[in-house]
MILUMLUM-982740 format. One record per residue (C-alpha): residue number from 0; x negated, y, z. Coordinates in nm, 2 decimals, padded with zeros to 4 digits. Layout:
// residues N
{sese = NUM	px = X	py = Y	pz = Z} $
...
END
This chain:
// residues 372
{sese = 0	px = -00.16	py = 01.36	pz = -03.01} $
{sese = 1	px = -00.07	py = 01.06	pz = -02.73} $
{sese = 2	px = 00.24	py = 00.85	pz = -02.87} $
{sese = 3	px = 00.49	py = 00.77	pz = -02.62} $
{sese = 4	px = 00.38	py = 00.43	pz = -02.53} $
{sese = 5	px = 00.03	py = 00.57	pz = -02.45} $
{sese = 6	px = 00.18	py = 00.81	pz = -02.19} $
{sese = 7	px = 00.40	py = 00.53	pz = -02.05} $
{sese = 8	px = 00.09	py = 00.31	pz = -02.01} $
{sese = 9	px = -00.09	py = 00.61	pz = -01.84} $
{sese = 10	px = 00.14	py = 00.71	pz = -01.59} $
{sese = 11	px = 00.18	py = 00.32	pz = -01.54} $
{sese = 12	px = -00.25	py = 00.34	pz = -01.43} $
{sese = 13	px = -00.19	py = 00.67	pz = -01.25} $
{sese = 14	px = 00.07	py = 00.49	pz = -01.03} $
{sese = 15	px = -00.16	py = 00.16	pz = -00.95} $
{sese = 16	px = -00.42	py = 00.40	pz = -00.88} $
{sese = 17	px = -00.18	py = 00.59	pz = -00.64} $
{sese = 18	px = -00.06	py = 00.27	pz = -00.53} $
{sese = 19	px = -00.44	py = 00.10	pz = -00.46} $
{sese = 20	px = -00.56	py = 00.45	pz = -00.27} $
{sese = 21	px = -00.22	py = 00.37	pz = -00.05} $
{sese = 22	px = -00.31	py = 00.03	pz = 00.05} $
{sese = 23	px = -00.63	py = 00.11	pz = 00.14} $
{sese = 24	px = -00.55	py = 00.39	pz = 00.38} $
{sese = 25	px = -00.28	py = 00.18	pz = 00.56} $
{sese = 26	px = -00.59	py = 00.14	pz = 00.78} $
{sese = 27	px = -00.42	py = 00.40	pz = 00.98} $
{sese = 28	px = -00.14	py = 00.18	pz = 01.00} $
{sese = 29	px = -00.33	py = -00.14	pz = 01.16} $
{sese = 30	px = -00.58	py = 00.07	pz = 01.39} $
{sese = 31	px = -00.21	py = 00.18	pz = 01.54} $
{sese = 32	px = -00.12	py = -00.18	pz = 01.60} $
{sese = 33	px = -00.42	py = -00.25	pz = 01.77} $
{sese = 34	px = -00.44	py = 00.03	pz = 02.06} $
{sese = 35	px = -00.41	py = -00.21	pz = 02.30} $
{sese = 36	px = -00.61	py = -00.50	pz = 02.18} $
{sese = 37	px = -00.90	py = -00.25	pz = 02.14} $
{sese = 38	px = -00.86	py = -00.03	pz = 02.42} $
{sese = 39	px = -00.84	py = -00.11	pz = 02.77} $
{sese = 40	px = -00.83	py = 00.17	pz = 02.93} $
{sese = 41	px = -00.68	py = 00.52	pz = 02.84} $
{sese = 42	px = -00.95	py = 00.69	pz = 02.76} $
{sese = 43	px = -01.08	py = 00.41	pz = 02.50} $
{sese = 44	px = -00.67	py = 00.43	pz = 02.37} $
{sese = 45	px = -00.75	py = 00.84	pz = 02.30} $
{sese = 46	px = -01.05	py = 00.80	pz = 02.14} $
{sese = 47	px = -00.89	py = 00.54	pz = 01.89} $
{sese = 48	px = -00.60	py = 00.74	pz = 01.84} $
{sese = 49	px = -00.80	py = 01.06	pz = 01.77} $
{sese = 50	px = -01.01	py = 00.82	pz = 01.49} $
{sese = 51	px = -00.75	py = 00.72	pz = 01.26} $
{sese = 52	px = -00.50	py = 01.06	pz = 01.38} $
{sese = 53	px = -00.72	py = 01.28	pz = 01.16} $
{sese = 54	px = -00.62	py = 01.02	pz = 00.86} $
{sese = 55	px = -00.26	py = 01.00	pz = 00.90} $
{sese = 56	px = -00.16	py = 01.25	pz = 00.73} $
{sese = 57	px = -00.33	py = 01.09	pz = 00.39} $
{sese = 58	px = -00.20	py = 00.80	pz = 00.47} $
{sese = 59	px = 00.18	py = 00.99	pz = 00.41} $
{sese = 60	px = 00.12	py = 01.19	pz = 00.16} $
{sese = 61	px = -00.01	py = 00.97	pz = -00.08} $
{sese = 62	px = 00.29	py = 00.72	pz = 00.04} $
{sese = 63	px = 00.46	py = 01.03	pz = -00.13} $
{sese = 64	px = 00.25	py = 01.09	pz = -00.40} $
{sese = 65	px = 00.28	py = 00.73	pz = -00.51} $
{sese = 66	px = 00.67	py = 00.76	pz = -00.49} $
{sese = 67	px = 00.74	py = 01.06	pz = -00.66} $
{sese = 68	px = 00.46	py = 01.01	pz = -00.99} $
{sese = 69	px = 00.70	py = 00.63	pz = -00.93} $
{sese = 70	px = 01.02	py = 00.81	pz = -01.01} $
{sese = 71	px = 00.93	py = 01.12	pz = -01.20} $
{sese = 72	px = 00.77	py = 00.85	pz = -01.43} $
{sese = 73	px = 00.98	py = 00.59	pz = -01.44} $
{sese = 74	px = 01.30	py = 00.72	pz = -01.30} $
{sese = 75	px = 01.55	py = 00.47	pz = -01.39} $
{sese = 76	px = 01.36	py = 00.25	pz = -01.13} $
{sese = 77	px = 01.44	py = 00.57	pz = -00.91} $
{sese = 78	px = 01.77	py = 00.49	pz = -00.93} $
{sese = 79	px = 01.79	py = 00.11	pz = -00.93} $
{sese = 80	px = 01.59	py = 00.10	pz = -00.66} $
{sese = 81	px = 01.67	py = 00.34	pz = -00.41} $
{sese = 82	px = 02.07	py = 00.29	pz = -00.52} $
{sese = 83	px = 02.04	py = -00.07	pz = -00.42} $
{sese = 84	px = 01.74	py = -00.16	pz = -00.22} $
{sese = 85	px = 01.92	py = 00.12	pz = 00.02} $
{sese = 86	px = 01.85	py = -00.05	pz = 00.36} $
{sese = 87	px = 01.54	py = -00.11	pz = 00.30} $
{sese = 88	px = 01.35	py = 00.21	pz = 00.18} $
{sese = 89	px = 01.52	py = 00.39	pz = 00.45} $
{sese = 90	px = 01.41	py = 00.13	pz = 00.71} $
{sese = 91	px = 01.02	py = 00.29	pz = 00.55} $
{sese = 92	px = 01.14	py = 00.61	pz = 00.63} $
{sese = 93	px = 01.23	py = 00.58	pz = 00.95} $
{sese = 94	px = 00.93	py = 00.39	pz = 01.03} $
{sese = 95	px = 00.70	py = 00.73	pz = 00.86} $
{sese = 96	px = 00.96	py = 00.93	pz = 01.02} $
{sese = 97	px = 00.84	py = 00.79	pz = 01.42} $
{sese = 98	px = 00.47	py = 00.75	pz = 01.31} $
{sese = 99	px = 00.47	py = 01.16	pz = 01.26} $
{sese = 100	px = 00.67	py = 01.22	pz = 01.62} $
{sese = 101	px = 00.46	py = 01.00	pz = 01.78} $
{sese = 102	px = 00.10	py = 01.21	pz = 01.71} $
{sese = 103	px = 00.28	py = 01.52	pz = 01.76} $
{sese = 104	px = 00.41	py = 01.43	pz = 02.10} $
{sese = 105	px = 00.20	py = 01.17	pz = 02.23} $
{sese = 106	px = -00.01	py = 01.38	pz = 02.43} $
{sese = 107	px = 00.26	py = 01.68	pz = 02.52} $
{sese = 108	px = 00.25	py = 01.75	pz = 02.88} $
{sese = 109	px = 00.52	py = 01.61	pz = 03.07} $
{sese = 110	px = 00.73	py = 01.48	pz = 02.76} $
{sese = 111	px = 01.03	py = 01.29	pz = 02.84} $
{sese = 112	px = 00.94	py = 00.96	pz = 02.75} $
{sese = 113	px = 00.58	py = 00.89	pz = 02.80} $
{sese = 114	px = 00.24	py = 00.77	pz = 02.59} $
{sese = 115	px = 00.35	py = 00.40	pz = 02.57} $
{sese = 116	px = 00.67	py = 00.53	pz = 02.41} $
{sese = 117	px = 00.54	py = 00.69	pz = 02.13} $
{sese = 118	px = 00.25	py = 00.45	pz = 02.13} $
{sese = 119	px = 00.51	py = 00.19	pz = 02.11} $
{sese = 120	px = 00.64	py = 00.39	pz = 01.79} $
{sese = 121	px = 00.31	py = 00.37	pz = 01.65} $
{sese = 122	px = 00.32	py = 00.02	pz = 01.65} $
{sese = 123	px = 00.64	py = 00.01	pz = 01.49} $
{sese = 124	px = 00.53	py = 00.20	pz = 01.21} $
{sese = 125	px = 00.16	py = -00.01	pz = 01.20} $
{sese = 126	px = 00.34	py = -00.33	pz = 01.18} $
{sese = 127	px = 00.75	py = -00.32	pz = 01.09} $
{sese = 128	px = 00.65	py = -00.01	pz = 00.81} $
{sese = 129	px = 00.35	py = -00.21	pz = 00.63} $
{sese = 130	px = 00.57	py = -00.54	pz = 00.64} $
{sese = 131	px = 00.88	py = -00.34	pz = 00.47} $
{sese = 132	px = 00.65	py = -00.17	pz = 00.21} $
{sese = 133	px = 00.44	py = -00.52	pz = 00.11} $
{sese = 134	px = 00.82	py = -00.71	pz = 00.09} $
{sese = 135	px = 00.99	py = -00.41	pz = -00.12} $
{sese = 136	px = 00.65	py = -00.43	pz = -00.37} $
{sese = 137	px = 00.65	py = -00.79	pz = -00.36} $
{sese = 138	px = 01.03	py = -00.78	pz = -00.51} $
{sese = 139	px = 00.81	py = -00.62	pz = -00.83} $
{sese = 140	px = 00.71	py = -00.99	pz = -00.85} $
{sese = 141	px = 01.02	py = -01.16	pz = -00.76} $
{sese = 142	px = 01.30	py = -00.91	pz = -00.87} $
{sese = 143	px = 01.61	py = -00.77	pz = -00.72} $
{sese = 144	px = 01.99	py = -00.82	pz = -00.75} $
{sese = 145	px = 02.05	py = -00.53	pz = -01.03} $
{sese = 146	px = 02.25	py = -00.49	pz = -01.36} $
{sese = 147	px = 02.15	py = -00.20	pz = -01.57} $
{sese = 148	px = 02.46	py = -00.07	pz = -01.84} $
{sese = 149	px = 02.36	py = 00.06	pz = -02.19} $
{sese = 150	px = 02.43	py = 00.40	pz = -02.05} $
{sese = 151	px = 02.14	py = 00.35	pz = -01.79} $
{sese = 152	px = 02.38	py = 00.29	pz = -01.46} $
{sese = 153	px = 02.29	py = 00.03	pz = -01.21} $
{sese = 154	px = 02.44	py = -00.14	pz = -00.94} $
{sese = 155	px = 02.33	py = -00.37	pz = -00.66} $
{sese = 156	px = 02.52	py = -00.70	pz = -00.70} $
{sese = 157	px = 02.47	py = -00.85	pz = -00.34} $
{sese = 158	px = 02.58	py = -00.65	pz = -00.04} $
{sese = 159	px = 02.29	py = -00.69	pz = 00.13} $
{sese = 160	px = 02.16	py = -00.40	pz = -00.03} $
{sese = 161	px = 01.78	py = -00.52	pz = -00.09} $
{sese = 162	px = 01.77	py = -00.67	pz = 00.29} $
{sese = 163	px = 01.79	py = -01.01	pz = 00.09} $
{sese = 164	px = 01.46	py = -00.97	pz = -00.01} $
{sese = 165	px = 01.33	py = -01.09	pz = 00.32} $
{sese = 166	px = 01.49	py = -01.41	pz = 00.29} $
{sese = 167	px = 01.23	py = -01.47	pz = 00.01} $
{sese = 168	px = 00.88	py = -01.64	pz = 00.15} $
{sese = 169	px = 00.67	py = -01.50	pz = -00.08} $
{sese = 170	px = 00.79	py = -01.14	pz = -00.03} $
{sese = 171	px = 00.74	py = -01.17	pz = 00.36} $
{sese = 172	px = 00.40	py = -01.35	pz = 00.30} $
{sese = 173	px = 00.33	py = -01.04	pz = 00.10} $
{sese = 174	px = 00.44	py = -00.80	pz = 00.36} $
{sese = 175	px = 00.26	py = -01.05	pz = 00.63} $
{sese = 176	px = -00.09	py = -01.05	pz = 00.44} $
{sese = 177	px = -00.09	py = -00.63	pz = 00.44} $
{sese = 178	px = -00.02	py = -00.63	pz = 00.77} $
{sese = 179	px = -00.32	py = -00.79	pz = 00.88} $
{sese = 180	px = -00.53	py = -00.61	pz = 00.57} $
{sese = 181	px = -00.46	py = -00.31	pz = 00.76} $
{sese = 182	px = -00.56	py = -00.48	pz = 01.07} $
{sese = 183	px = -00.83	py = -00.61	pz = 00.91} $
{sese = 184	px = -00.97	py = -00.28	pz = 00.74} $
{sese = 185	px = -00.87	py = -00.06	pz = 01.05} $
{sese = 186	px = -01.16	py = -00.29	pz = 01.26} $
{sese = 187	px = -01.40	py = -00.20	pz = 01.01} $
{sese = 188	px = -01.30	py = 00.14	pz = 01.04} $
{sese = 189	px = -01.36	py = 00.17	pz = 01.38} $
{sese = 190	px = -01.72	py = 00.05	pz = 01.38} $
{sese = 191	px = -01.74	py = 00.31	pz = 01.15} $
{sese = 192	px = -01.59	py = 00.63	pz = 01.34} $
{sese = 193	px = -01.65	py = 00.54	pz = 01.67} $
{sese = 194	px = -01.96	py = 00.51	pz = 01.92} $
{sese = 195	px = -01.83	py = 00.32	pz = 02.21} $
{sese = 196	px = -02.03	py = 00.03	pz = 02.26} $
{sese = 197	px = -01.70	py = -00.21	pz = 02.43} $
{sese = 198	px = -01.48	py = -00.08	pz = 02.11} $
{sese = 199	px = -01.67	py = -00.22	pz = 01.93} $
{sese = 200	px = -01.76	py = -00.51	pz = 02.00} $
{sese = 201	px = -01.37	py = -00.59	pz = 02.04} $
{sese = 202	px = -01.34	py = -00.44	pz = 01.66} $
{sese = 203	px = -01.57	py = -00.72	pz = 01.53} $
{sese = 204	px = -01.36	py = -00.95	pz = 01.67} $
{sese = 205	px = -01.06	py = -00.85	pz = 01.56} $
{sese = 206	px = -01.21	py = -00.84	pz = 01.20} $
{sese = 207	px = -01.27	py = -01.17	pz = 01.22} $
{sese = 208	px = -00.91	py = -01.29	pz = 01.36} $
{sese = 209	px = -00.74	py = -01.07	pz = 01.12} $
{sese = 210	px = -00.91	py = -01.17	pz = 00.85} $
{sese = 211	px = -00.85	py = -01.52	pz = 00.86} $
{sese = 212	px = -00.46	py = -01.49	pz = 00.92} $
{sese = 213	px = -00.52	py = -01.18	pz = 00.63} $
{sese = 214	px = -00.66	py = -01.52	pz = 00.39} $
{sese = 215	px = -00.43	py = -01.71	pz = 00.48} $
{sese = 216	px = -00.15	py = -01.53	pz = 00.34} $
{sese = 217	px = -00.37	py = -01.40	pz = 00.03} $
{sese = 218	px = -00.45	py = -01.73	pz = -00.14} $
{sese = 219	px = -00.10	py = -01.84	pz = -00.07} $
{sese = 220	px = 00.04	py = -01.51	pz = -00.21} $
{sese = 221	px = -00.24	py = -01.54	pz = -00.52} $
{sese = 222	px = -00.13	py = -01.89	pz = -00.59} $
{sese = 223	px = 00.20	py = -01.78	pz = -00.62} $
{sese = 224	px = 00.12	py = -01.51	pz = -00.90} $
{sese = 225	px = -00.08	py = -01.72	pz = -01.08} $
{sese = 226	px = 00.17	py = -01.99	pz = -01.13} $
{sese = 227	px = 00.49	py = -01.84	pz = -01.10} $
{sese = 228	px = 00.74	py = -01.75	pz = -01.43} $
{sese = 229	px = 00.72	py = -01.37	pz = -01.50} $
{sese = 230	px = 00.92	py = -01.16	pz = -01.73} $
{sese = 231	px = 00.77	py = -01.05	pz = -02.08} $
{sese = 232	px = 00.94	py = -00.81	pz = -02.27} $
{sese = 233	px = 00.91	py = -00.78	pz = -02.67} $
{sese = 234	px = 00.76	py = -00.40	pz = -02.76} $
{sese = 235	px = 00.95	py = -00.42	pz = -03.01} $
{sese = 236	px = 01.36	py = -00.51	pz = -02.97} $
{sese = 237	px = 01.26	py = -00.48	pz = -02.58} $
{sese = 238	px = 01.45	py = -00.80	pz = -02.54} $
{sese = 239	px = 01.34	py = -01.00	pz = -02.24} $
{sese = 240	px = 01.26	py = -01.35	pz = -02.17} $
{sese = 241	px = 01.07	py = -01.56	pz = -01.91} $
{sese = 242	px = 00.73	py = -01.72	pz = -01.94} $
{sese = 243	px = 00.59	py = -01.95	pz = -01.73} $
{sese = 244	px = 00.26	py = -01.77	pz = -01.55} $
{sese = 245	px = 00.27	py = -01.53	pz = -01.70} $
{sese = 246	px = 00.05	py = -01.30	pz = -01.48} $
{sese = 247	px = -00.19	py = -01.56	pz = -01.52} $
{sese = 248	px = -00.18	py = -01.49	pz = -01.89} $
{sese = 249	px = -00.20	py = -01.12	pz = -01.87} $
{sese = 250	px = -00.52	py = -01.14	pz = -01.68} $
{sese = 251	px = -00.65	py = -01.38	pz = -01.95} $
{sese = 252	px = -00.49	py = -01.12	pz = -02.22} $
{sese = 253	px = -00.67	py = -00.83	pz = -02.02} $
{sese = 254	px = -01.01	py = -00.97	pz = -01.93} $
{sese = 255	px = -01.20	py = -00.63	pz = -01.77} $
{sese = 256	px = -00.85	py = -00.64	pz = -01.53} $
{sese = 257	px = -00.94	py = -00.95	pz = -01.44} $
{sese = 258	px = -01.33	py = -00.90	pz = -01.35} $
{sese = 259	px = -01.25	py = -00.60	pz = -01.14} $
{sese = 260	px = -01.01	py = -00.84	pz = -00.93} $
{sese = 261	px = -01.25	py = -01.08	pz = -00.91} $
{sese = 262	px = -01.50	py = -00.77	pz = -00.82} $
{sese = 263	px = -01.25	py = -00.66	pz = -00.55} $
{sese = 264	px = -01.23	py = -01.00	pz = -00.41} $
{sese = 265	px = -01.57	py = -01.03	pz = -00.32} $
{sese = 266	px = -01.65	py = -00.66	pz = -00.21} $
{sese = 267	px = -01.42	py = -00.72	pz = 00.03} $
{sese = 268	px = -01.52	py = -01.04	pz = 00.16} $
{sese = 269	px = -01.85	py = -00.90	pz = 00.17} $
{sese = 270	px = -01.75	py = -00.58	pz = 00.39} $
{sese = 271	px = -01.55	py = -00.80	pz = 00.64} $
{sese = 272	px = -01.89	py = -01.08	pz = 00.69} $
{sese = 273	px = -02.12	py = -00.70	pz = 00.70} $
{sese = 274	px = -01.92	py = -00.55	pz = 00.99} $
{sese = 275	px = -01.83	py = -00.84	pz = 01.18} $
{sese = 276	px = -02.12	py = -01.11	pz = 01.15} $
{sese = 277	px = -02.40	py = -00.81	pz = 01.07} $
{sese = 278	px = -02.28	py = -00.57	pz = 01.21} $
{sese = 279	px = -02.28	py = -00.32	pz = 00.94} $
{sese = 280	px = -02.09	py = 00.04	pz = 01.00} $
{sese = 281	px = -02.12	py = 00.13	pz = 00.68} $
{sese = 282	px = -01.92	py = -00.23	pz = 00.57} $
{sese = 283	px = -01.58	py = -00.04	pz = 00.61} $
{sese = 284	px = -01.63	py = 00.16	pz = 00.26} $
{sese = 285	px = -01.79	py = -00.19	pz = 00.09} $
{sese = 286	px = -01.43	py = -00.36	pz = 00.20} $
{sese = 287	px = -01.22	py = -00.06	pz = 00.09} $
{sese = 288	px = -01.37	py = -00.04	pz = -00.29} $
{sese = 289	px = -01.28	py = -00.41	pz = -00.27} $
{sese = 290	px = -00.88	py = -00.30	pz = -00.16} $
{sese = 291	px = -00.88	py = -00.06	pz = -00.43} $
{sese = 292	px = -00.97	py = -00.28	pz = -00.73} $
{sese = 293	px = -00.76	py = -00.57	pz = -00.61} $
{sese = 294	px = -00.45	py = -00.40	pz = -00.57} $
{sese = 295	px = -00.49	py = -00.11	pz = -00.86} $
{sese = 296	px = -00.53	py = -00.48	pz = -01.08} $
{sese = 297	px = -00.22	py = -00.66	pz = -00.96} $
{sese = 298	px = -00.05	py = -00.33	pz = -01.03} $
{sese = 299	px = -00.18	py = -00.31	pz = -01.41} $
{sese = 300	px = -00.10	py = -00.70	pz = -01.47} $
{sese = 301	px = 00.25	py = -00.63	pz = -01.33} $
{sese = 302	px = 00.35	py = -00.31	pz = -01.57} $
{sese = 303	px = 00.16	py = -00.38	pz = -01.87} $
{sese = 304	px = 00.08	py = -00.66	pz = -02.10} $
{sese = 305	px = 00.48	py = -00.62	pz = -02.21} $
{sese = 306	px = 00.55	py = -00.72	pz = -01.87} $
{sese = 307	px = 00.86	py = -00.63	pz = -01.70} $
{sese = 308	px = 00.77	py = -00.47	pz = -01.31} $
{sese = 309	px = 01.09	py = -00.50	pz = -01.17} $
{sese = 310	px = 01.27	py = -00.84	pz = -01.31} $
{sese = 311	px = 01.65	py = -00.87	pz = -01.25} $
{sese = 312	px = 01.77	py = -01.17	pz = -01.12} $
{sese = 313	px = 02.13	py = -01.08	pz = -01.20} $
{sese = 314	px = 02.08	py = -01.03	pz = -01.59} $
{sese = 315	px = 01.73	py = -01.09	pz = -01.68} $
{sese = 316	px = 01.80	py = -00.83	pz = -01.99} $
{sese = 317	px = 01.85	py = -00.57	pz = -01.74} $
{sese = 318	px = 01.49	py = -00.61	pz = -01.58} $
{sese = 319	px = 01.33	py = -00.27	pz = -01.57} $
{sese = 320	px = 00.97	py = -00.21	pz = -01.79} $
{sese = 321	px = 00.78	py = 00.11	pz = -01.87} $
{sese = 322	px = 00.92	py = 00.16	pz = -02.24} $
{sese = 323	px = 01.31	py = 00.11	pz = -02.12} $
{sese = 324	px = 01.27	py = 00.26	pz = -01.75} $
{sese = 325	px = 01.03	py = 00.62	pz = -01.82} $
{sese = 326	px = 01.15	py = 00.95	pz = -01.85} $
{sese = 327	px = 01.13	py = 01.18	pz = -02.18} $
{sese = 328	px = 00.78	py = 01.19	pz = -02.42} $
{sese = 329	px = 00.79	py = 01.56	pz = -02.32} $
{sese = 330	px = 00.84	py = 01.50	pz = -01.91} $
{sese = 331	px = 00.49	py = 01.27	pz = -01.90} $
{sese = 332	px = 00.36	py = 01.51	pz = -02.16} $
{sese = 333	px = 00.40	py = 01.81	pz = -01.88} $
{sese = 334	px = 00.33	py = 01.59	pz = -01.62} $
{sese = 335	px = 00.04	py = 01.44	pz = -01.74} $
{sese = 336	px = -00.14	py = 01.78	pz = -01.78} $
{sese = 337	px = -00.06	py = 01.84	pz = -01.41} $
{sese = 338	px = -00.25	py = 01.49	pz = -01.32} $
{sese = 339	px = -00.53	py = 01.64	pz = -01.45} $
{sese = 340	px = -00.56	py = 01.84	pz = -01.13} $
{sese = 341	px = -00.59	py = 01.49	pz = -00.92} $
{sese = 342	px = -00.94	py = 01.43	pz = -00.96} $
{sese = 343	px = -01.01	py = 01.82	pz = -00.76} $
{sese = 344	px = -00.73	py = 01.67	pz = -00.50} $
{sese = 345	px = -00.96	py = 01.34	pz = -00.44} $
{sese = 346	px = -01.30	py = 01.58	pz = -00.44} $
{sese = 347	px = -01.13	py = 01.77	pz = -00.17} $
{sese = 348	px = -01.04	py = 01.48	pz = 00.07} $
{sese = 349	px = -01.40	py = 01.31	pz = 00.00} $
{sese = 350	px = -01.54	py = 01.67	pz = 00.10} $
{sese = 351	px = -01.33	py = 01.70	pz = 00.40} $
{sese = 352	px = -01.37	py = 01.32	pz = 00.50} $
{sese = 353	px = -01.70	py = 01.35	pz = 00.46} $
{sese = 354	px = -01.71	py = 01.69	pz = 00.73} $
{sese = 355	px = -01.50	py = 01.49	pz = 00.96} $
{sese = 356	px = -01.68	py = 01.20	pz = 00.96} $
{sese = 357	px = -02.03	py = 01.40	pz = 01.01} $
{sese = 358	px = -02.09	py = 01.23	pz = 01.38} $
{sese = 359	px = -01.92	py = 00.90	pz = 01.59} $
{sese = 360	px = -01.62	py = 00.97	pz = 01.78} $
{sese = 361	px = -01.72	py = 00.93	pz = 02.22} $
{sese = 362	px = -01.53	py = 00.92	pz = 02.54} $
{sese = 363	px = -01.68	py = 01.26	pz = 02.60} $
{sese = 364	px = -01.59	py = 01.43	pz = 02.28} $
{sese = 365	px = -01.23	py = 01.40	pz = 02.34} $
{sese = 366	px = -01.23	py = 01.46	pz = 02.66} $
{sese = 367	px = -01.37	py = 01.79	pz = 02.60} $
{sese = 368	px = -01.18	py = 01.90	pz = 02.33} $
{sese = 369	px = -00.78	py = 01.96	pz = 02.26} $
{sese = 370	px = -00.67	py = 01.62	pz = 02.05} $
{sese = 371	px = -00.32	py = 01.40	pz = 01.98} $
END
């Protein structure tokens, strides 16, 4: 029999694993921002649309996934978050909201507005979307303006409504260094989809480019989170306090957390010098293992460890953590038999990737055939 605490801790890993597989299909995201920088003519635009539009749609649902296993788990952060971080998660939606309209009617004959409009949208959703979702996780790290009563109600304290956040540099840093991971991985990705000799020789620069504004932002953000004063909660009374790096402590307290950073690190720096110094088309899937263990890592070092994932910065005591902020023992108990079904979900995307992805996307191909 699982205790409580054991199912808080597991639907804390199933949400950084949600969270990690998220990141690393925001690929999707930067191919969309780079339509233009990559293709030069329309036909080159409609091949890379049609390589990362048959990906979209994972890209959304597990944007969906990750929030609802966030708030069935946890849902008091359900309601702190989304009752006063308002403006911002529905400036995410809207931004999903566009990227959907924009594959759907893109290529409609005689729409009212155009391709450049809805290719416009596209970019709206590659590059505002990614930014809003890396500040609004970055606020994990730097908390939000919330009090929490003893009969679990919240309210925002600023009126600003979680807008504030961007007035923080590290949470736009944060946002900043996924938007050119995305940009970043979506290069890689088209080396790997795509046989169009111009493409992609463009996409290995653009790897390159994106990669260095990408490190930029990533050892200034990891600088930050090793040195800044996190919120450590006692298991116990649950009474919080601050500590001075303390997610440098929980990697040092969790030492096979830290390795697979370290591992993700360097996979991915070794999948961005394969596929744009060697050339590789195969680096795209070395880089993405590296996404995945970096940011399922920073997930586990921010909810575990006693750590508090959502710190207030209006009454530290009200900053959210995985035993004050989860539903019932028997709500993960139920839903935790119903992850058991994720692994056959994963299977089934691998299989279908994998039929997809059976021969590079050409010119010719999709000018034959019906596509977004």
């Amino acid at each position: 029999m699982f205790s409580y605490l054991m199912l808080q801790q597991y639907w804390w890993i199933v949400v950084s694993l949600l969270a990690a597989l998220f990141v690393f299909l925001t690929f999707v995201q930067g191919g969309q921002t780079l339509l233009y920088t990559l293709g030069k003519t329309e036909e080159e635009r409609d091949v890379l649309v049609n390589a990362i539009g048959k990906r979209w749609e994972l890209t959304f649902t597990t944007l969906v996934l990750f929030g609802g296993g966030l708030f069935a788990a946890f849902p008091l952060f359900y309601s702190v978050s989304f009752g006063g971080a308002y403006y911002v998660w529905m400036a995410i939606l809207f931004c999903f909201i566009v990227q959907a309209v924009s594959y759907e009617y893109r290529k409609k004959p005689n729409n009212l507005f155009g391709e450049r409009f809805y290719e416009i949208l596209l970019y709206i959703n590659g590059s505002v979307g990614i930014f809003l979702i890396g500040a609004a996780v970055a606020t994990l790290f730097t908390g939000g303006n919330f009090v929490v009563n003893e009969n679990h109600l919240s309210h925002w304290t600023v009126g600003s409504y979680g807008l504030e956040a961007i007035l923080n540099p590290f949470n736009d840093a944060f946002g900043l260094m996924l938007v050119f991971l995305a940009r970043t991985q979506a290069g890689l990705y088209f080396l790997n989809t795509v046989d169009v000799p111009a493409i992609n020789e463009r996409a290995k620069k653009v790897v390159k480019v994106n990669f260095v504004l990408f490190l930029i932002f990533f050892l200034y953000v990891t600088y930050e989170i090793l040195t800044m004063d996190g919120f450590r909660y006692d298991p116990k009374t649950l009474i919080v306090s601050v500590e001075h790096m303390k997610f440098f402590h929980s990697l040092m307290d969790m030492p096979i957390v830290a390795i697979l950073l370290l591992v993700g690190v360097l996979s991915f720096v070794y999948g961005v010098y394969s596929g744009a110094i060697k050339g590789n088309d195969k680096a795209f899937w070395i880089s993405s293992l590296g996404v995945i263990l970096v940011v399922f890592s920073l997930f586990i070092i921010l909810g575990l460890d006693n750590s508090a994932y959502y710190p207030s910065l209006a009454d530290p005591q009200s900053s959210l953590t995985i035993q004050n902020s989860s539903g019932s023992y028997y709500t993960l108990a139920a839903m935790s038999v119903v992850s058991l079904m994720v692994p056959f979900v994963i299977l089934y995307i691998a299989i279908a990737w994998r039929s997809l992805d059976k021969t590079k996307m050409t010119i010719e191909e999709v000018e034959s055939e019906t596509h977004y």
